[in-house]
PyMOL Python script that loads the backbone (N, CA, C, O; Angstrom):
from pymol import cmd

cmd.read_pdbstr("""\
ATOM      1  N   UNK A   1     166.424 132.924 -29.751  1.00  0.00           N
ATOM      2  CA  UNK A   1     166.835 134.244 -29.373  1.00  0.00           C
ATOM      3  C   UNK A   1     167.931 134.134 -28.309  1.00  0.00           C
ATOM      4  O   UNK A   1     168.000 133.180 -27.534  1.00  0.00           O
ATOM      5  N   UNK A   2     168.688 135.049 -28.316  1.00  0.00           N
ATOM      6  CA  UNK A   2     170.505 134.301 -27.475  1.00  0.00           C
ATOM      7  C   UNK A   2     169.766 136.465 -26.638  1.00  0.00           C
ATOM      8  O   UNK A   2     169.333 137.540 -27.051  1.00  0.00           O
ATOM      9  N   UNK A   3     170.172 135.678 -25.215  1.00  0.00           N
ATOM     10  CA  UNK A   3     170.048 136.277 -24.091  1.00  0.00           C
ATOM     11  C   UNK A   3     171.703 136.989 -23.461  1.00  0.00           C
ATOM     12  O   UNK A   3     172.785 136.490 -23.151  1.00  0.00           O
ATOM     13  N   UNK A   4     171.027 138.656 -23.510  1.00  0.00           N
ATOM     14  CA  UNK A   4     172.575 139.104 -23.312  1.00  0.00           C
ATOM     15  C   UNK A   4     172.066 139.931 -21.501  1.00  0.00           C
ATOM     16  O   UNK A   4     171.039 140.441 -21.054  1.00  0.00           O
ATOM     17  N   UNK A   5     173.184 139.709 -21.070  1.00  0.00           N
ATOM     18  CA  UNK A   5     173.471 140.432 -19.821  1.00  0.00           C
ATOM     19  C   UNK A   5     173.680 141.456 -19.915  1.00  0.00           C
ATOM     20  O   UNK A   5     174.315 141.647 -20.953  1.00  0.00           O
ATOM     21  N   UNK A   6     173.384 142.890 -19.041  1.00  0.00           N
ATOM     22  CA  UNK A   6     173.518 144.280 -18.988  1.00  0.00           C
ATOM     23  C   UNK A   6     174.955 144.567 -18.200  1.00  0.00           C
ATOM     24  O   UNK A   6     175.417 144.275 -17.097  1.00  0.00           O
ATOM     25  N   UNK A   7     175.189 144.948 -18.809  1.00  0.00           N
ATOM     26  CA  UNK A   7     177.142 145.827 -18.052  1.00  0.00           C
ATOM     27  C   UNK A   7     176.705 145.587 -16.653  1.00  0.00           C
ATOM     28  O   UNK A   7     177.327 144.606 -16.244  1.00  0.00           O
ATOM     29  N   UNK A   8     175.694 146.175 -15.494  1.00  0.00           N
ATOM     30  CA  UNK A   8     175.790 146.047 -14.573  1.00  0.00           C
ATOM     31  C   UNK A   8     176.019 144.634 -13.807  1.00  0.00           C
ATOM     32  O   UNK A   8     176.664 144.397 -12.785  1.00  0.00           O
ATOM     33  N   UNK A   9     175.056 143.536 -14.889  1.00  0.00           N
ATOM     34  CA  UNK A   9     175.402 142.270 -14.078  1.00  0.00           C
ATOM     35  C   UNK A   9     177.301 141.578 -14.568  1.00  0.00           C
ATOM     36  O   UNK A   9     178.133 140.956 -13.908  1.00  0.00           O
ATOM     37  N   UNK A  10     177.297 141.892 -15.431  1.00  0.00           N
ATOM     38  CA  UNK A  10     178.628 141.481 -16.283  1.00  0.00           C
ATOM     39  C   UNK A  10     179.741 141.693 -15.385  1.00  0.00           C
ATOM     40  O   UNK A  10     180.551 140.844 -15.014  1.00  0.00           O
ATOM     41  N   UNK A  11     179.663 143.775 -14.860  1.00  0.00           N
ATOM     42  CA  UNK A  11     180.341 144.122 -13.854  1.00  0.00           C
ATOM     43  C   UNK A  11     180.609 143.894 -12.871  1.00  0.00           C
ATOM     44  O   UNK A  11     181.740 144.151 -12.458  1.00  0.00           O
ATOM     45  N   UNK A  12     179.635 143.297 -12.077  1.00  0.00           N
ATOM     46  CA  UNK A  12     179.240 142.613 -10.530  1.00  0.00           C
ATOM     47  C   UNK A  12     179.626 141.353 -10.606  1.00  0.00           C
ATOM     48  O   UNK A  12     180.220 141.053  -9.570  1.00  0.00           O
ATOM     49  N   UNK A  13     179.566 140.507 -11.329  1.00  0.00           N
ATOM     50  CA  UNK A  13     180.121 138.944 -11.735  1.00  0.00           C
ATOM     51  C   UNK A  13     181.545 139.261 -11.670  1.00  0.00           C
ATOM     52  O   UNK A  13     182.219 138.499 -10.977  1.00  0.00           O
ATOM     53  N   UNK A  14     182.091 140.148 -12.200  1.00  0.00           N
ATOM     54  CA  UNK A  14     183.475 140.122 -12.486  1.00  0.00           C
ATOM     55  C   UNK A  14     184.583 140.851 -11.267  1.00  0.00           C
ATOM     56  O   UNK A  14     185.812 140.798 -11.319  1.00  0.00           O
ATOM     57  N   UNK A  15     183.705 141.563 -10.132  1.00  0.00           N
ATOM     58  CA  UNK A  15     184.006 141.969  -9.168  1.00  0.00           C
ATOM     59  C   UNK A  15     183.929 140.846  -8.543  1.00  0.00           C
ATOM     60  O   UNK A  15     184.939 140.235  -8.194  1.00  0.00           O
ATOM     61  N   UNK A  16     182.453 140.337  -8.270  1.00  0.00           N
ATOM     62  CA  UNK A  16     182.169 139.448  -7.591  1.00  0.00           C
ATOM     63  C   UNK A  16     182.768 137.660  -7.165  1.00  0.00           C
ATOM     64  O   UNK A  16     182.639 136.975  -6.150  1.00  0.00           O
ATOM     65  N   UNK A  17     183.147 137.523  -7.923  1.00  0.00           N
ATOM     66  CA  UNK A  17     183.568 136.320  -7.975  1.00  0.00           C
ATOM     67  C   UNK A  17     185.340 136.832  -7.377  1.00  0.00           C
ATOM     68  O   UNK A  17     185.633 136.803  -6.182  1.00  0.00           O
ATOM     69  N   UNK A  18     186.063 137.150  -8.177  1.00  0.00           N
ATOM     70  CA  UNK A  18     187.420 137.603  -7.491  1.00  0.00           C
ATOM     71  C   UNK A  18     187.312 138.139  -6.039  1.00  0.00           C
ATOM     72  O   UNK A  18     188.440 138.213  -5.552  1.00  0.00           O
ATOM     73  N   UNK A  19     186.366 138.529  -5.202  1.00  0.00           N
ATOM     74  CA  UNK A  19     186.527 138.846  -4.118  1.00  0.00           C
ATOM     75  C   UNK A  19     185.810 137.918  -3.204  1.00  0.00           C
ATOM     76  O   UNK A  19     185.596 138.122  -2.010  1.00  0.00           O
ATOM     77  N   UNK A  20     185.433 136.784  -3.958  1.00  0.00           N
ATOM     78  CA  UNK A  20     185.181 135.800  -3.122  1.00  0.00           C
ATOM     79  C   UNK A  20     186.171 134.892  -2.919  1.00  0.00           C
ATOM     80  O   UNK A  20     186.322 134.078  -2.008  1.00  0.00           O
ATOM     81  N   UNK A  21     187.001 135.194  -4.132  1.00  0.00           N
ATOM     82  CA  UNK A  21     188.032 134.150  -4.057  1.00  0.00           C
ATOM     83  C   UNK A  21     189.282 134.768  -2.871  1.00  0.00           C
ATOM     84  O   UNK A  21     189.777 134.015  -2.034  1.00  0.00           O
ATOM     85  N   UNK A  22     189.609 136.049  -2.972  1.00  0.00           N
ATOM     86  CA  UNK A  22     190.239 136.631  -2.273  1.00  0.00           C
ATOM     87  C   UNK A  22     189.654 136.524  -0.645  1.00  0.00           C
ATOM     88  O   UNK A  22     190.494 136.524   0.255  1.00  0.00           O
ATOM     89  N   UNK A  23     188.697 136.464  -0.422  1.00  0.00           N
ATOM     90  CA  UNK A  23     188.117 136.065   0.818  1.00  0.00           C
ATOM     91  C   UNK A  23     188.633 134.982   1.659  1.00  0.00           C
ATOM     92  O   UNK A  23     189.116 134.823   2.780  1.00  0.00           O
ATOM     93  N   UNK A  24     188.303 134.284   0.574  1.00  0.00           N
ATOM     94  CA  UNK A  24     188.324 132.261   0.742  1.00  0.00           C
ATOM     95  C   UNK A  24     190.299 132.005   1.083  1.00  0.00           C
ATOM     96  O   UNK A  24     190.741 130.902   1.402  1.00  0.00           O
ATOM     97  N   UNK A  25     190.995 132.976   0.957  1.00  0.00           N
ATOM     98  CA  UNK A  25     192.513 133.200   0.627  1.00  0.00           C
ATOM     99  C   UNK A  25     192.963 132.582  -0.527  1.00  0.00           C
ATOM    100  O   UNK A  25     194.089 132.812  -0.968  1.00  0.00           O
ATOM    101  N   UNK A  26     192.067 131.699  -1.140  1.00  0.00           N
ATOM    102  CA  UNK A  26     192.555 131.170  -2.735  1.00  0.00           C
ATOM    103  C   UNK A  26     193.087 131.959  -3.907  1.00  0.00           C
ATOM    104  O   UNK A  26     193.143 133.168  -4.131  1.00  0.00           O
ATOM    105  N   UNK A  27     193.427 130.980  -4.525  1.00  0.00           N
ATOM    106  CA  UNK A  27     194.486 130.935  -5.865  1.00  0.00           C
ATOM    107  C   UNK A  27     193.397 131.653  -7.159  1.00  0.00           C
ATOM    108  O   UNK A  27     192.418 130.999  -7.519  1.00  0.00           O
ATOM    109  N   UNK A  28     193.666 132.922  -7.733  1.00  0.00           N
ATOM    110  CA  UNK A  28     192.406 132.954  -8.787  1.00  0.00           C
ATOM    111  C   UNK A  28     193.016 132.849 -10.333  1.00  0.00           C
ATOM    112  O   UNK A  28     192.278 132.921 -11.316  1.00  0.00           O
ATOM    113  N   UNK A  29     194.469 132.668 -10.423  1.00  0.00           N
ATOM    114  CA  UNK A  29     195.395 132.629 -11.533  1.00  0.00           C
ATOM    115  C   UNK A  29     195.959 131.391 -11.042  1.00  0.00           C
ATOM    116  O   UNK A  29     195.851 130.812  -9.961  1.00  0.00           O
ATOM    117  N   UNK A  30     196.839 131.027 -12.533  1.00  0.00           N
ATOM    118  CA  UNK A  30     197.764 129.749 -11.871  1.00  0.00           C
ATOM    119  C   UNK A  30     198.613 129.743 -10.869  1.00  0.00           C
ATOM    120  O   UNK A  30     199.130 128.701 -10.466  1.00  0.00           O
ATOM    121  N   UNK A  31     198.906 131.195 -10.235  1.00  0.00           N
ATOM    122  CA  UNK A  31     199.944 131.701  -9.288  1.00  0.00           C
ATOM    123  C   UNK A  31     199.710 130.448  -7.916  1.00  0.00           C
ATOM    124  O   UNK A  31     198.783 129.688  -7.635  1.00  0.00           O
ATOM    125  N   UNK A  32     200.618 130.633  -7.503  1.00  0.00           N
ATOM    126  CA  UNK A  32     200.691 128.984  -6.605  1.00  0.00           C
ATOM    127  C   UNK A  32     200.167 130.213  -4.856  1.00  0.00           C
ATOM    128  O   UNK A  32     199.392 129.911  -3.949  1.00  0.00           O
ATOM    129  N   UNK A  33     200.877 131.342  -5.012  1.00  0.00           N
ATOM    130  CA  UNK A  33     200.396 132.160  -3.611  1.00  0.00           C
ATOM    131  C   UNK A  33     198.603 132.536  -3.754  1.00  0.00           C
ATOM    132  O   UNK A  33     197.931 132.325  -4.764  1.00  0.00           O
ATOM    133  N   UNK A  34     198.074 133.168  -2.378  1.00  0.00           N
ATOM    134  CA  UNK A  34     197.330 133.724  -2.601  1.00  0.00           C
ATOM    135  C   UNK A  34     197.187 134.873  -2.608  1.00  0.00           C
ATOM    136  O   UNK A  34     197.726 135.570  -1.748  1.00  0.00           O
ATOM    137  N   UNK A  35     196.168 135.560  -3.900  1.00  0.00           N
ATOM    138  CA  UNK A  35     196.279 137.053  -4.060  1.00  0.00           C
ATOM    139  C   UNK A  35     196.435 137.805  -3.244  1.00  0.00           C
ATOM    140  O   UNK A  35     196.841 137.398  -2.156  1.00  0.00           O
ATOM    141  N   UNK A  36     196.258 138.754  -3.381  1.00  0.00           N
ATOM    142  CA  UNK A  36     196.686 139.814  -2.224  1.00  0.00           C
ATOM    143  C   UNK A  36     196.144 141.323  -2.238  1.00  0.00           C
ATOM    144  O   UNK A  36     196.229 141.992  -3.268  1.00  0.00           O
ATOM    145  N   UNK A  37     195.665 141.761  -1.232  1.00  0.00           N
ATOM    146  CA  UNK A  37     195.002 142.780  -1.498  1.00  0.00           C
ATOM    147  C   UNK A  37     194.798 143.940  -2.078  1.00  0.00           C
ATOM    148  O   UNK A  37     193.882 144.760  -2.028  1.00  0.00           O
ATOM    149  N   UNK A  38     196.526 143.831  -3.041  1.00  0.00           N
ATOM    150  CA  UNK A  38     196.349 144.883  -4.117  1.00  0.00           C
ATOM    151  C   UNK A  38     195.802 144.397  -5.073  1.00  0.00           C
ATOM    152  O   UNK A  38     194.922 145.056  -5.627  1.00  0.00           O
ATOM    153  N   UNK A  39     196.171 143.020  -5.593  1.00  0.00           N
ATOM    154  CA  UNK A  39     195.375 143.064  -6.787  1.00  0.00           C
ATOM    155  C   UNK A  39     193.518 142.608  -7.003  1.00  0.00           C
ATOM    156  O   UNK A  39     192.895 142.722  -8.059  1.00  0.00           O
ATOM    157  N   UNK A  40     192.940 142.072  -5.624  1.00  0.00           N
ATOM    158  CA  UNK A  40     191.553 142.586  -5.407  1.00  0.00           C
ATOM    159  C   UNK A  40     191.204 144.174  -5.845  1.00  0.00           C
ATOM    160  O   UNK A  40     190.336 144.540  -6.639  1.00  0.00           O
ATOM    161  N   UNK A  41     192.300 145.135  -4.959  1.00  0.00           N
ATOM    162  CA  UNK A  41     191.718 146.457  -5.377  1.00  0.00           C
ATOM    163  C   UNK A  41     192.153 146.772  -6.622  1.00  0.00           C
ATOM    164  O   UNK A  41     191.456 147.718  -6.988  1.00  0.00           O
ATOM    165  N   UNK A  42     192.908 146.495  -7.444  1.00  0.00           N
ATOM    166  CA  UNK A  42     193.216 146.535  -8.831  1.00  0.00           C
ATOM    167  C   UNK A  42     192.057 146.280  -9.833  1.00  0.00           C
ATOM    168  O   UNK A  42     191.826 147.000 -10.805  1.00  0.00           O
ATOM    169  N   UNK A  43     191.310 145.099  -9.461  1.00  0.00           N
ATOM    170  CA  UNK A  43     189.936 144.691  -9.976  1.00  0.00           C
ATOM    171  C   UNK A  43     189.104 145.823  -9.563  1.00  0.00           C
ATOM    172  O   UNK A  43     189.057 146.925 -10.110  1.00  0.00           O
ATOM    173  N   UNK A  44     188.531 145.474  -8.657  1.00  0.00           N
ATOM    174  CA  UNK A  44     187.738 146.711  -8.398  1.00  0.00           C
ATOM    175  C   UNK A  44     188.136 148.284  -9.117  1.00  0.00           C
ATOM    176  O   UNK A  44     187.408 148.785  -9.974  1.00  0.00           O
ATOM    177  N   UNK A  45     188.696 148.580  -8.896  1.00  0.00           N
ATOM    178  CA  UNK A  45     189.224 150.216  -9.572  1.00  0.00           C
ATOM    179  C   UNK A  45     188.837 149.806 -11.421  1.00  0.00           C
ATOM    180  O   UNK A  45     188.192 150.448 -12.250  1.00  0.00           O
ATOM    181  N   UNK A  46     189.255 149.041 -11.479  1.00  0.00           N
ATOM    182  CA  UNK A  46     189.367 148.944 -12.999  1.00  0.00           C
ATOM    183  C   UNK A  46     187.811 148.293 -13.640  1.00  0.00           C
ATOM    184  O   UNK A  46     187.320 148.250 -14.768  1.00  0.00           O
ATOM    185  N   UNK A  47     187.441 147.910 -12.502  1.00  0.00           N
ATOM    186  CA  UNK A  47     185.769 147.268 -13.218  1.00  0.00           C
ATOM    187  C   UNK A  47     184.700 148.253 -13.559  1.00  0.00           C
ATOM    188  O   UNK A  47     183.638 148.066 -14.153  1.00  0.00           O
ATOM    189  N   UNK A  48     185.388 149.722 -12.880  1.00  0.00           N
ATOM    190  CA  UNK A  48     184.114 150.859 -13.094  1.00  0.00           C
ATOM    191  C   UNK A  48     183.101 150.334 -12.160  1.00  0.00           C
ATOM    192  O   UNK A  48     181.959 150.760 -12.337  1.00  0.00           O
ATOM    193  N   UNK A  49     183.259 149.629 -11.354  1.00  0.00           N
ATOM    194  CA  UNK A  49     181.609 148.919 -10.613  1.00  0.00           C
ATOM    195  C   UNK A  49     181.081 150.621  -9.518  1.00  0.00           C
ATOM    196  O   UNK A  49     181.864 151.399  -8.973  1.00  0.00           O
ATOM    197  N   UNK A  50     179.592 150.689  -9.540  1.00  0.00           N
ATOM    198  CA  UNK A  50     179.022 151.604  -8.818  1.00  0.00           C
ATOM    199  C   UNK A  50     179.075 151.472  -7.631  1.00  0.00           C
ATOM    200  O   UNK A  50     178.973 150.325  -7.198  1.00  0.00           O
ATOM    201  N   UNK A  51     179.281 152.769  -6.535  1.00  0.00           N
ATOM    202  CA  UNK A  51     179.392 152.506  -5.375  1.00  0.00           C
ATOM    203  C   UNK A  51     177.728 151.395  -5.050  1.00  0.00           C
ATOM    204  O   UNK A  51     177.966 150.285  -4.575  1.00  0.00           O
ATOM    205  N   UNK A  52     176.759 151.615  -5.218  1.00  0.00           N
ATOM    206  CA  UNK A  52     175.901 151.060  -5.275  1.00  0.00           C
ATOM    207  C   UNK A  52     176.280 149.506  -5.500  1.00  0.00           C
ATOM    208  O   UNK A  52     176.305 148.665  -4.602  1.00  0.00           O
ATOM    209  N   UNK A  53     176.509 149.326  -6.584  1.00  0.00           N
ATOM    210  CA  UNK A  53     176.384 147.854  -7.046  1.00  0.00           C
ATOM    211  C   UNK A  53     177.304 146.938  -6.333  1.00  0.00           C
ATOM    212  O   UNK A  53     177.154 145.740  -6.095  1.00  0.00           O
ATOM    213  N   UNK A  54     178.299 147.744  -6.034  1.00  0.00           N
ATOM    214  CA  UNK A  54     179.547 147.469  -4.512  1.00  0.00           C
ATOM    215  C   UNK A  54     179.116 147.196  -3.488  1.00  0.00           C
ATOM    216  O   UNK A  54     179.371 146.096  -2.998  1.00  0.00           O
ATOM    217  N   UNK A  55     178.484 147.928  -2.970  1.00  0.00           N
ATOM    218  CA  UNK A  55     177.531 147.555  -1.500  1.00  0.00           C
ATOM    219  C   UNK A  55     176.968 146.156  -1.404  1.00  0.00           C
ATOM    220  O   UNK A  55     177.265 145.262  -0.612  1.00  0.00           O
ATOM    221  N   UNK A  56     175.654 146.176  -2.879  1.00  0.00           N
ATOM    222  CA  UNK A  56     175.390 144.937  -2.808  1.00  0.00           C
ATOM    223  C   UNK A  56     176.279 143.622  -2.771  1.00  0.00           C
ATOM    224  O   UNK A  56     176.049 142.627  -2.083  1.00  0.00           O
ATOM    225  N   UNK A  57     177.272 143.801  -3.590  1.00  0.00           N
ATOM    226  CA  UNK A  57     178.132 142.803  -3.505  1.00  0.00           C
ATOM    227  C   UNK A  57     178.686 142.439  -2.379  1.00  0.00           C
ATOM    228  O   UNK A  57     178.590 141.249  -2.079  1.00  0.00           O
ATOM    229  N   UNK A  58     179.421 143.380  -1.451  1.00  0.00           N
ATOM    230  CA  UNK A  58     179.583 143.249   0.080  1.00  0.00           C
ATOM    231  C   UNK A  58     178.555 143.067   0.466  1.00  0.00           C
ATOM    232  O   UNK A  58     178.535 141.836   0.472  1.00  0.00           O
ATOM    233  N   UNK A  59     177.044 143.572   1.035  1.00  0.00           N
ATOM    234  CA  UNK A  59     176.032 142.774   1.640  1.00  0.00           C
ATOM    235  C   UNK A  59     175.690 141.100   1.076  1.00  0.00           C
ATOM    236  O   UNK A  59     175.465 140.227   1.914  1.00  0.00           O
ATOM    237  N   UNK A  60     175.684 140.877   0.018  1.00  0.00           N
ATOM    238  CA  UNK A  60     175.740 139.414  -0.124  1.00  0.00           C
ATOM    239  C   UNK A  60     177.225 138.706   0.160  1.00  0.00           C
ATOM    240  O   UNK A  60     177.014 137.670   0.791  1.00  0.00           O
ATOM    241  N   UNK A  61     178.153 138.830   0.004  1.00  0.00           N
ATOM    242  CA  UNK A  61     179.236 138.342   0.745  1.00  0.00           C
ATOM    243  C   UNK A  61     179.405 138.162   2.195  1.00  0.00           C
ATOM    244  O   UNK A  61     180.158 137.232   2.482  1.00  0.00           O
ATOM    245  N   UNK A  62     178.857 138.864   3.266  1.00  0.00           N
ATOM    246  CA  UNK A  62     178.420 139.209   4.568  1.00  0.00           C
ATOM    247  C   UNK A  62     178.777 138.274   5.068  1.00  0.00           C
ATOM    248  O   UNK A  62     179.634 138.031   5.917  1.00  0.00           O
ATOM    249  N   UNK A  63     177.701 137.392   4.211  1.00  0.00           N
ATOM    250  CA  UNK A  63     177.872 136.022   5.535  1.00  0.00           C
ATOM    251  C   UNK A  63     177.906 134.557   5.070  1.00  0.00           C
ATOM    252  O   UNK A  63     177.136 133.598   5.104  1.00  0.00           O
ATOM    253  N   UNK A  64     179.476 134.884   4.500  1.00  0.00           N
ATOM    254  CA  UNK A  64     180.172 134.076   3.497  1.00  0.00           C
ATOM    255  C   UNK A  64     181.818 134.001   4.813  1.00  0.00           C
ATOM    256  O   UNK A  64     182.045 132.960   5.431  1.00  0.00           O
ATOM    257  N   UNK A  65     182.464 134.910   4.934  1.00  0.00           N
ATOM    258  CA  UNK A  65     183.354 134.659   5.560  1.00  0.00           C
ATOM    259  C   UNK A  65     182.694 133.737   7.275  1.00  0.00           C
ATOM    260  O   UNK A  65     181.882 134.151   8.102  1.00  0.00           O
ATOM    261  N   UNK A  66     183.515 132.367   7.230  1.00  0.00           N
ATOM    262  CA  UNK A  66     183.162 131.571   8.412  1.00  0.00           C
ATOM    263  C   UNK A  66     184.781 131.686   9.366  1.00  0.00           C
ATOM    264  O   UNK A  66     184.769 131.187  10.491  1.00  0.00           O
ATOM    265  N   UNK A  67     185.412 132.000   9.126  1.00  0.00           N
ATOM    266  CA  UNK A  67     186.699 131.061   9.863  1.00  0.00           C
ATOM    267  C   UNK A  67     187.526 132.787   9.708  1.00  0.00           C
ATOM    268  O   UNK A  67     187.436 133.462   8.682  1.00  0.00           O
ATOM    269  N   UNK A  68     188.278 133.217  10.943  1.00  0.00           N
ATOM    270  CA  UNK A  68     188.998 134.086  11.326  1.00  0.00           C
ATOM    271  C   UNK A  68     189.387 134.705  10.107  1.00  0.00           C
ATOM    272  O   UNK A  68     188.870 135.766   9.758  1.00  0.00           O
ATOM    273  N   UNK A  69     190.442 134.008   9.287  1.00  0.00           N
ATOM    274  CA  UNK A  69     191.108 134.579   8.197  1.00  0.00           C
ATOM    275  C   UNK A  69     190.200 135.182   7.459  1.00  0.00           C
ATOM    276  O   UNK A  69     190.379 136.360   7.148  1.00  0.00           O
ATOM    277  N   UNK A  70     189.246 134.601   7.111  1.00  0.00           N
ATOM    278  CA  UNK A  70     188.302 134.899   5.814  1.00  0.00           C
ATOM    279  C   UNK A  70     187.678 136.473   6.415  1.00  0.00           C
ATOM    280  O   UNK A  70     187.655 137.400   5.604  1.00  0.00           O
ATOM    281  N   UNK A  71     187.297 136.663   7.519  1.00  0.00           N
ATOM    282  CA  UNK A  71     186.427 137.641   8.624  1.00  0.00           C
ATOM    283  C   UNK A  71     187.426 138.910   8.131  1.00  0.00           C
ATOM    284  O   UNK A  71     187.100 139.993   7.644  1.00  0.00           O
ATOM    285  N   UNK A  72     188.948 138.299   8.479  1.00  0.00           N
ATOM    286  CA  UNK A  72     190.105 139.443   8.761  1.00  0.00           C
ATOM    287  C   UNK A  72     190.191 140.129   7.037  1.00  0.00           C
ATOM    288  O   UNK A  72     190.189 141.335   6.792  1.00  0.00           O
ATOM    289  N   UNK A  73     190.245 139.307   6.264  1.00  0.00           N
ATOM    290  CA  UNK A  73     190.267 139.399   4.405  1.00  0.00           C
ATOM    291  C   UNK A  73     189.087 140.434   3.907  1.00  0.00           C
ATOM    292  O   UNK A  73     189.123 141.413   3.161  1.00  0.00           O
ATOM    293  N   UNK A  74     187.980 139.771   4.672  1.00  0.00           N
ATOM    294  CA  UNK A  74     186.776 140.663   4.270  1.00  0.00           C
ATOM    295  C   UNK A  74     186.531 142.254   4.840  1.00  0.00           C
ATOM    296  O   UNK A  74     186.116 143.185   4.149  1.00  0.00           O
ATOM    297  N   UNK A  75     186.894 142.315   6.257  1.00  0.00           N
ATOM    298  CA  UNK A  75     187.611 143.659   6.617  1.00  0.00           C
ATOM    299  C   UNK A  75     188.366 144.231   6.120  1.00  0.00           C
ATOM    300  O   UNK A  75     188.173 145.442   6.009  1.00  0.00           O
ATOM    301  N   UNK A  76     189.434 143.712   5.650  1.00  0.00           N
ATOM    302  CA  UNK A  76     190.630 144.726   5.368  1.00  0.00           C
ATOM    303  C   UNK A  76     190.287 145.626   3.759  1.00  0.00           C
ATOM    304  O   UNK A  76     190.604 146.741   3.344  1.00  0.00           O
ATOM    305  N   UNK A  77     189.197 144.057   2.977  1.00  0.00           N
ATOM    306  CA  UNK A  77     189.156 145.179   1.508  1.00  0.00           C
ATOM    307  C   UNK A  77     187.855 145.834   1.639  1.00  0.00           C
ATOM    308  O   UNK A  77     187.562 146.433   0.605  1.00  0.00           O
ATOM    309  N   UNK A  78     186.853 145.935   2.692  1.00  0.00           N
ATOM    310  CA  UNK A  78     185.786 146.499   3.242  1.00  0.00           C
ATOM    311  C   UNK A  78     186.389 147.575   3.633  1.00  0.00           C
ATOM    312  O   UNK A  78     185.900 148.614   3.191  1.00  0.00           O
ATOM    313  N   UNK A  79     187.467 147.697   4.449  1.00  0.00           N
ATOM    314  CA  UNK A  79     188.207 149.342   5.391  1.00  0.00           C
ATOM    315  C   UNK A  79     189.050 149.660   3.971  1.00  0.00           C
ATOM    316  O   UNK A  79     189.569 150.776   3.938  1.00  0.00           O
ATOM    317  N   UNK A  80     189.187 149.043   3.128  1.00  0.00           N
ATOM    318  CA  UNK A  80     190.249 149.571   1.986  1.00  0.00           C
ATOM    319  C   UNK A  80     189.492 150.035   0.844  1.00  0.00           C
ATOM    320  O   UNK A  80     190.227 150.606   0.039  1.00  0.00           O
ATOM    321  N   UNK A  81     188.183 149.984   0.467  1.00  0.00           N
ATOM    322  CA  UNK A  81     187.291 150.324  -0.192  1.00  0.00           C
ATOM    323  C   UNK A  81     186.502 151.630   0.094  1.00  0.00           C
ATOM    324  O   UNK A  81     186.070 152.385  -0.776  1.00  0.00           O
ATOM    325  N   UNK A  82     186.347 151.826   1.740  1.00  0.00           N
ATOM    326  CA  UNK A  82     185.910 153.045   2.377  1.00  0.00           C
ATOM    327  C   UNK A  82     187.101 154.129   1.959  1.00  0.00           C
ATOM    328  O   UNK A  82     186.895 155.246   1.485  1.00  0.00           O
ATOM    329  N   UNK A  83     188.099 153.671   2.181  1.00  0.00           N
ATOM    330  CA  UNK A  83     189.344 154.361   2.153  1.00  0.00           C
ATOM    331  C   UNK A  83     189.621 154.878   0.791  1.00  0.00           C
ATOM    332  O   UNK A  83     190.107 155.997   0.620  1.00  0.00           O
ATOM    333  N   UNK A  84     189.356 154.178  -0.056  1.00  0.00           N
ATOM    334  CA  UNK A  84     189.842 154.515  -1.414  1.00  0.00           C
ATOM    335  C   UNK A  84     188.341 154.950  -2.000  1.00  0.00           C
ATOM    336  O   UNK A  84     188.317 155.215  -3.202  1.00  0.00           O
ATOM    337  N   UNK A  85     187.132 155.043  -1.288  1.00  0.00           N
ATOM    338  CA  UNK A  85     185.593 156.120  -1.816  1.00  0.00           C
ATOM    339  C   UNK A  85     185.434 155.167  -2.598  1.00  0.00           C
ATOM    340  O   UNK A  85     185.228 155.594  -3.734  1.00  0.00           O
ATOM    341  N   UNK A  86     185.431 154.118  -2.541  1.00  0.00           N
ATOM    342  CA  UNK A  86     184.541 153.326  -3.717  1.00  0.00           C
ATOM    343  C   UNK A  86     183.404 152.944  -3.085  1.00  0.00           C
ATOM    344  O   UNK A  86     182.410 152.881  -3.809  1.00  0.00           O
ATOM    345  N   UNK A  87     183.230 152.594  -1.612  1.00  0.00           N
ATOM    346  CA  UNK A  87     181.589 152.470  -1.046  1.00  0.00           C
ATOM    347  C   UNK A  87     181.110 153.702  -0.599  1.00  0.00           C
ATOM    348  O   UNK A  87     179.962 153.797  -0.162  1.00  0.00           O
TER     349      UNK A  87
END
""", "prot")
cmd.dss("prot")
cmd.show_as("cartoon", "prot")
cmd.util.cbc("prot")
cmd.orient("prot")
């Protein structure tokens, strides 16, 4: 029997992972820069993810940023997410 995932986890994986990478300041395409905070919020807008299922994703990310940059990254799409009503 082949095991399928529900839209919500599918959704959250696919948020989730790109905004860790955007955190970390890494590369998530072959692009040699690192992303940048429009196209994090580009993902997000376009994943349909629930303000709900958003939250969680920021509360487990929490306490993932260690080092200044990562702190400053995780703020800015945390204040840019309030801003744009997606949390």
């Amino acid at each position: 029997m082949v095991r399928i995932k529900d839209i919500k986890t599918i959704t959250k994986n696919y948020v989730e992972k790109p905004l860790m990478t955007f955190i970390e300041g890494g590369k998530y395409t072959r692009d040699k820069k690192p992303q940048s905070l429009n196209w994090i919020m580009g993902i997000i807008r376009e994943s349909g993810i629930e303000k709900e299922d958003l939250v969680k994703v920021f509360g487990g990310l929490k306490s993932c940023p260690k080092e200044k940059d990562e702190v400053m990254r995780y703020n800015n799409v945390f204040e840019e997410c309030q801003k744009q009503n997606y949390l």
